[in-house]
Residue, then its C-alpha position, 0 to 999 in steps of 0.5 A: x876675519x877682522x885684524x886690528x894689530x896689536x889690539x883686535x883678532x875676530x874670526x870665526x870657526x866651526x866643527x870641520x863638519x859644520x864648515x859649510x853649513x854659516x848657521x854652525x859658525x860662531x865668532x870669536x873676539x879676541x882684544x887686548x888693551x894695556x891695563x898699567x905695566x900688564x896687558x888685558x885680553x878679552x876672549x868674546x865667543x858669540x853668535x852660538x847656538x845651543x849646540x856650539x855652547x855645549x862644544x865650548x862649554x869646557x874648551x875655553x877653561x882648559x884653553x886659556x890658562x894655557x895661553x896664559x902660561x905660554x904667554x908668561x913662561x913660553x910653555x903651554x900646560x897640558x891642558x889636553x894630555 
């Protein structure tokens, strides 16, 4: 894990059945810059395998306009109900 507050998050994750196989772990970027009066997040998925951009194929859609919309109104969206 790397942290560089408030610009940079990496970390990496994996299925909990893959948790010890590294080959399954896939990194994840997160960085913001500020852009005029509004802030910029970049989400960057990599090092994958074919297996793992099936998995996340439809995660990411669902999971960020629902950060974004917490991050805006403080409420999630139901994105998973």
């Amino acid at each position: 894990m790397e942290v560089v507050l408030p610009r940079r998050l990496v970390l990496t994750r994996a299925d909990l059945a893959d948790a010890a196989d590294m080959a399954k772990h896939s990194r994840v970027t997160f960085e913001s810059e500020a852009v005029a009066d509004m802030a910029r997040l970049t989400v960057t998925d990599d090092e994958l395998n074919a297996d793992m951009m099936g998995k996340i194929a439809n995660g990411w859609p669902r999971v960020l306009p629902s950060l974004k919309s917490f991050l805006e109104m403080g409420k999630p969206l139901r994105t998973w109900a």
